[in-house]
N, C-alpha and C positions, 0 to 999 in steps of 0.2 A: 893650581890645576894639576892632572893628572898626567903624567910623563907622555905615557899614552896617548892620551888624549888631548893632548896638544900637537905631538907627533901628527896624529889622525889628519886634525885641525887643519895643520900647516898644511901637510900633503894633498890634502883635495882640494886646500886654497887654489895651490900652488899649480897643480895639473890644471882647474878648471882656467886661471892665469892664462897656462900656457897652448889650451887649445883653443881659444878665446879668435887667432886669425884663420883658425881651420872651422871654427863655426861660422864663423858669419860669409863661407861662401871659397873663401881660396881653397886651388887644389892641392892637398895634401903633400904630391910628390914633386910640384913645382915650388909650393912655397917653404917645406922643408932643406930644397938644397941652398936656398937662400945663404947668403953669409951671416949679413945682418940679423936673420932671424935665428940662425943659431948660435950665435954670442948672446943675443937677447937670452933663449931658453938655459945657455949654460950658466947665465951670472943669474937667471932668477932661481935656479934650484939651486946654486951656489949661496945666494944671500939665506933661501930658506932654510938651509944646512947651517948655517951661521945664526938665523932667527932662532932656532931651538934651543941652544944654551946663550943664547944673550938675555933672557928669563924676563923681559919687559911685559909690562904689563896697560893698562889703559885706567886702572884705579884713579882715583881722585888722590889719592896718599894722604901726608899727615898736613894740614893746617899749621902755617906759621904763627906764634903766639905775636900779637903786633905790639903788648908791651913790652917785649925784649930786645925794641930794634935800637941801634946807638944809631947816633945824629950827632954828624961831627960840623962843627960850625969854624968857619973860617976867616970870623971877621974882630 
């Protein structure tokens, strides 16, 4: 995927994440001085600053071949 556009991606995840207790009703200025909630918002832009070069993906990857498995017997 595109540098860009994974950027993009993460970013609007990440924002929609984090306004997620200002939409369903709390007030902005009370729940912003929150403690808890601002360690929340800092470790989750923290992690998605960190998701960007960790370069994971959600692919299926490669299929293990199942005639190459050894079978160690112990008896």
């Amino acid at each position: 995927m595109d540098p860009v556009l994974r950027f993009v991606f993460i970013a609007i995840a990440s924002c929609v994440y984090a306004a997620l207790p200002f939409l369903v009703g709390l007030d902005f200025g009370r729940s912003f001085l929150h403690p808890a909630l601002i360690a929340l918002i800092v470790v989750l832009f923290a992690l998605s600053g960190v998701s960007f070069f960790a370069g994971g993906n959600l692919g299926p990857g490669v299929r293990e071949a199942r005639g190459n498995r050894w079978s160690f017997s112990f008896s």
